[in-house]
C-alpha positions as CSV (number, residue, x, y, z in Angstrom):
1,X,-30.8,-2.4,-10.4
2,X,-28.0,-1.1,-8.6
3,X,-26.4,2.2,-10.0
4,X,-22.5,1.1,-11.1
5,X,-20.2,3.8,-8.9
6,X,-18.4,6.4,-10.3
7,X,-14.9,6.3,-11.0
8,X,-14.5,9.0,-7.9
9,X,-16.5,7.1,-5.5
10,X,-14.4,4.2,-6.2
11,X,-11.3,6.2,-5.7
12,X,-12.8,8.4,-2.5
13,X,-14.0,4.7,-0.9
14,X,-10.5,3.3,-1.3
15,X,-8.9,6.3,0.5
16,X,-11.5,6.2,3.0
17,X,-10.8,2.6,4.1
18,X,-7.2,2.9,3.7
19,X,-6.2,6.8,5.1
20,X,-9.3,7.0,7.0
21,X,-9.4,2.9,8.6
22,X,-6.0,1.0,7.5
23,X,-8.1,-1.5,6.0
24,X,-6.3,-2.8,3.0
25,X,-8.9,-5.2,2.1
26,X,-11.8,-2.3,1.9
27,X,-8.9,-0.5,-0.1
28,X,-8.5,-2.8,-2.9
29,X,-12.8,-3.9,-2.5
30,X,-13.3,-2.5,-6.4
31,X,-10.1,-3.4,-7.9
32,X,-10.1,-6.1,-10.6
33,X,-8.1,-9.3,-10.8
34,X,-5.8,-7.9,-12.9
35,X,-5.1,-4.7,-11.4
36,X,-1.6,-3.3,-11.1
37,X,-0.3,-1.1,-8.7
38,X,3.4,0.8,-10.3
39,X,5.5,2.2,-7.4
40,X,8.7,4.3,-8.6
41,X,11.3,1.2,-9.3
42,X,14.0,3.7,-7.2
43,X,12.6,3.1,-4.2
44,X,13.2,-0.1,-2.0
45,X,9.6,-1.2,-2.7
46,X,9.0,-0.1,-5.9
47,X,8.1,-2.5,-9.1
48,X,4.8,-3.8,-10.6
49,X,2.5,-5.6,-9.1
50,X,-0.7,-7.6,-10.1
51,X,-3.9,-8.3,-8.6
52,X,-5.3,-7.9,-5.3
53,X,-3.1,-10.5,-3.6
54,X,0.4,-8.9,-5.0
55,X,-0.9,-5.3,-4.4
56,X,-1.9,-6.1,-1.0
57,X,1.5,-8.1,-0.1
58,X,3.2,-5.3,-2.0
59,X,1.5,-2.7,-0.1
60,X,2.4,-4.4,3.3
61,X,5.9,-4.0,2.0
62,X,5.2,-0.4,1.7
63,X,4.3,0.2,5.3
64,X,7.1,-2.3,6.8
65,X,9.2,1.1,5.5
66,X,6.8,3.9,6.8
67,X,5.0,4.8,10.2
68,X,2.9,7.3,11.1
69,X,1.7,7.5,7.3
70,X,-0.5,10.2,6.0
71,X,-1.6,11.6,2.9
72,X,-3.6,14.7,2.8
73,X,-5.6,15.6,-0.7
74,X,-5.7,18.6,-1.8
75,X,-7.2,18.5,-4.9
76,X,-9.0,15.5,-7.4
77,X,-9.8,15.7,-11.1
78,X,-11.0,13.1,-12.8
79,X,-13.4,12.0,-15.5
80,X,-15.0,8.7,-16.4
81,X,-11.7,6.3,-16.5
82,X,-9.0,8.5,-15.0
83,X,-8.5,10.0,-11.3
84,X,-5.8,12.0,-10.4
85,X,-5.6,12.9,-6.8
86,X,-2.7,15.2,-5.6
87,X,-1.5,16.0,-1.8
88,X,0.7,16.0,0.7
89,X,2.5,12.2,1.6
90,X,4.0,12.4,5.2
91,X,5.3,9.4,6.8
92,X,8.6,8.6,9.1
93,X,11.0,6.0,7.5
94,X,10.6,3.1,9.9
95,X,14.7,2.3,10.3
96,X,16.4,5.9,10.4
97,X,13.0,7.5,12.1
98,X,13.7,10.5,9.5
99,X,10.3,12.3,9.3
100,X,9.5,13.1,5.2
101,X,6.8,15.6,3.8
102,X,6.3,15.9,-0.2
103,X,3.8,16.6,-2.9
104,X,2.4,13.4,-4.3
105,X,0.2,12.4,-7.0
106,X,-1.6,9.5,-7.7
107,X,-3.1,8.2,-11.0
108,X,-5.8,5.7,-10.8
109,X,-7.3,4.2,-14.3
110,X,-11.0,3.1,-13.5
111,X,-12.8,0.5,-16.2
112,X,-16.0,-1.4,-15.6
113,X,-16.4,-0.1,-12.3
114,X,-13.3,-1.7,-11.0
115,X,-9.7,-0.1,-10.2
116,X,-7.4,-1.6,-13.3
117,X,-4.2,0.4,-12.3
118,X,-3.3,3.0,-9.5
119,X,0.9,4.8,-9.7
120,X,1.8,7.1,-7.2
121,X,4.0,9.8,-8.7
122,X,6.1,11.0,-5.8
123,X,8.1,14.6,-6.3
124,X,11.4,13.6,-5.1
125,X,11.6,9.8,-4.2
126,X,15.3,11.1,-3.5
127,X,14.2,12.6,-0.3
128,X,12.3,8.9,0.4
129,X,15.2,7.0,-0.4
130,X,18.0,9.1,1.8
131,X,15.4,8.5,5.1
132,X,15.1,5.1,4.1
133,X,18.9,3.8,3.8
C-alpha cells in the first residue's frame, strides 16, 4: 500500500513541475475536480476558477500577461490541510515590458491527498496592475 503524500509534498511537487519545468499539467497532477484557484479580482486575470480544466485555462491567462516569471520561496509552514508558502514573485508585464518584484503569499488548502483550493495573496497587485495597463 502506497503511503498518501503529505500536504507539503503535494505543494513542493506542484512548484517543482510548474517553477522548476512549466509543466502545468504536473502542476495541477494532485488537485481535485473541484479545486478552485482565487486570483485577486483587481487584477486583469483575477476571479474564481474551478477544476483542473478552468485553473489550467485560467492559468494560461495568467502567463499571456507575464514573461520571464519567477517565484522564489523563502519560507513554508504548513500542517495537515493548510500550506502557506511566502516569497518573492518577479515577472515582466508582457505589453508595457515593466519588470515587477513583490512579496507574495500563497495559501493552498489540501484534503484527501488532493489540492481543493490554492489563492495567491500578492502585497500590492497595484504595482501588477500599473505594469500591466
Amino acid at each position: 500500500m502506497t503511503a498518501q503524500k503529505t500536504s507539503r509534498q503535494i505543494v513542493d511537487a506542484a512548484y517543482e513541475a510548474i517553477l522548476d519545468r512549466g509543466d502545468i499539467d504536473a502542476f495541477l497532477a494532485d488537485f481535485a475536480d473541484d479545486a478552485v484557484m482565487v486570483e485577486a479580482a483587481s487584477l486583469p486575470y483575477g476571479g474564481t476558477f474551478t477544476g483542473p480544466a478552468g485553473i489550467k485555462a485560467a492559468m494560461i491567462r495568467v502567463f499571456d500577461y507575464w514573461t520571464d516569471f519567477s517565484y522564489t520561496i523563502e519560507h513554508i509552514v504548513y500542517d495537515d490541510a493548510w500550506v502557506m508558502a511566502y516569497g518573492i514573485f518577479a515577472a515582466t508585464a508582457t505589453k508595457s515590458g515593466t519588470r515587477v518584484s513583490m512579496p507574495l503569499a500563497e495559501i493552498w488548502k489540501i484534503e484527501g491527498g488532493k489540492v481543493r483550493m490554492v489563492s495567491p495573496i500578492y502585497s500590492d497587485t497595484k504595482v501588477a496592475i500599473d505594469a500591466l495597463t
